[in-house]
C-alpha positions as CSV (number, residue, x, y, z in Angstrom):
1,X,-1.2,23.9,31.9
2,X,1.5,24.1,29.2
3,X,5.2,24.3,30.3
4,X,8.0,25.7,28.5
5,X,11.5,25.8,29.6
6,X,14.3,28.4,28.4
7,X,17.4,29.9,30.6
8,X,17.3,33.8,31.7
9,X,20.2,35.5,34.0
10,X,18.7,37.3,37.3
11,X,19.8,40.7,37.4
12,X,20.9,43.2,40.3
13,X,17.4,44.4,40.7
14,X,16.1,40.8,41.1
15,X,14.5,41.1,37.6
16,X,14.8,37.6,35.2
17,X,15.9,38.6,31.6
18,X,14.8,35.6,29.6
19,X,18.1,34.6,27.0
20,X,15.3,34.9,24.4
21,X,11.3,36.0,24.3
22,X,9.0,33.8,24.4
23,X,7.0,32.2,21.5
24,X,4.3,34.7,20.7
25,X,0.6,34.4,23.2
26,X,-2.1,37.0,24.1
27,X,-0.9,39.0,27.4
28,X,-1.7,36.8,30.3
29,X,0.2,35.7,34.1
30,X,2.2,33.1,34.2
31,X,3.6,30.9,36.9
32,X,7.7,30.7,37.2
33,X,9.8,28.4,39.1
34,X,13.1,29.5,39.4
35,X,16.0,27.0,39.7
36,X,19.3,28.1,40.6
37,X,22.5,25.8,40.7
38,X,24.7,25.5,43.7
39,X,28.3,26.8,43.1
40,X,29.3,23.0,42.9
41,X,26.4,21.5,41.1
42,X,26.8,23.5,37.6
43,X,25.9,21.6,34.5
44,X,28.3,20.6,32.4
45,X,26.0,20.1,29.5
46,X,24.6,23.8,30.2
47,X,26.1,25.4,27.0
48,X,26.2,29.2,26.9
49,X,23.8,30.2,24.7
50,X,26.1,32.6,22.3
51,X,28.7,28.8,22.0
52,X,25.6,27.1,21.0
53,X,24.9,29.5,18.6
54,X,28.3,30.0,17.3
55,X,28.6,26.9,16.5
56,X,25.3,26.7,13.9
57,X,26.3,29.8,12.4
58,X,29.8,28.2,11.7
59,X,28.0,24.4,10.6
60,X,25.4,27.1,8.1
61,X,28.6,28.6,6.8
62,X,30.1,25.2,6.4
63,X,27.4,23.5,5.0
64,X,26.5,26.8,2.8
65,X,30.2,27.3,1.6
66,X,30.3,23.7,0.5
67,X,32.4,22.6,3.0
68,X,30.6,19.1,3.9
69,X,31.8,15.5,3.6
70,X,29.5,12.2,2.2
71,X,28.5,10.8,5.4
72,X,29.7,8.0,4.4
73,X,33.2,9.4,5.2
74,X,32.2,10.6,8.6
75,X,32.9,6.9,10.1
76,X,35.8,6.1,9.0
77,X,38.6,6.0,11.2
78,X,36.0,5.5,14.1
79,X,36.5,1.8,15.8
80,X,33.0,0.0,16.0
81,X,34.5,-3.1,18.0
């Protein structure tokens, strides 16, 4: 059995809408396991989706624009004691 893991939002019907489809298979069931958070145990590494990808499409314009540094440059001023 293959897993994969994404995020989806459960709507007032009770219907999941998946964040983004799946990777392309032939028509088949699946099992699902829903997890859903307490109020008080939210992750807070659990991005929104549409940060995470704000934040590539600003490093792509960055790094498309020219606007990079040597990485070289990237550790200075960081304290390695």
């Amino acid at each position: 059995m293959k897993a994969i893991e994404t995020t989806a939002t459960i709507n007032d019907q009770g219907q999941l809408l998946l964040d983004s489809p799946l990777a392309p298979t032939e028509s088949r069931r699946v099992r699902v396991i829903v997890l859903i958070p307490e109020d008080d145990e939210l992750d807070p590494d659990d991005t929104p989706t549409e940060v995470v990808l704000e934040g590539i499409r600003q490093g792509w314009h960055e790094a498309m624009t020219g606007q990079t540094y040597p990485i070289s440059q990237l550790w200075d001023g960081i304290d390695a004691d």
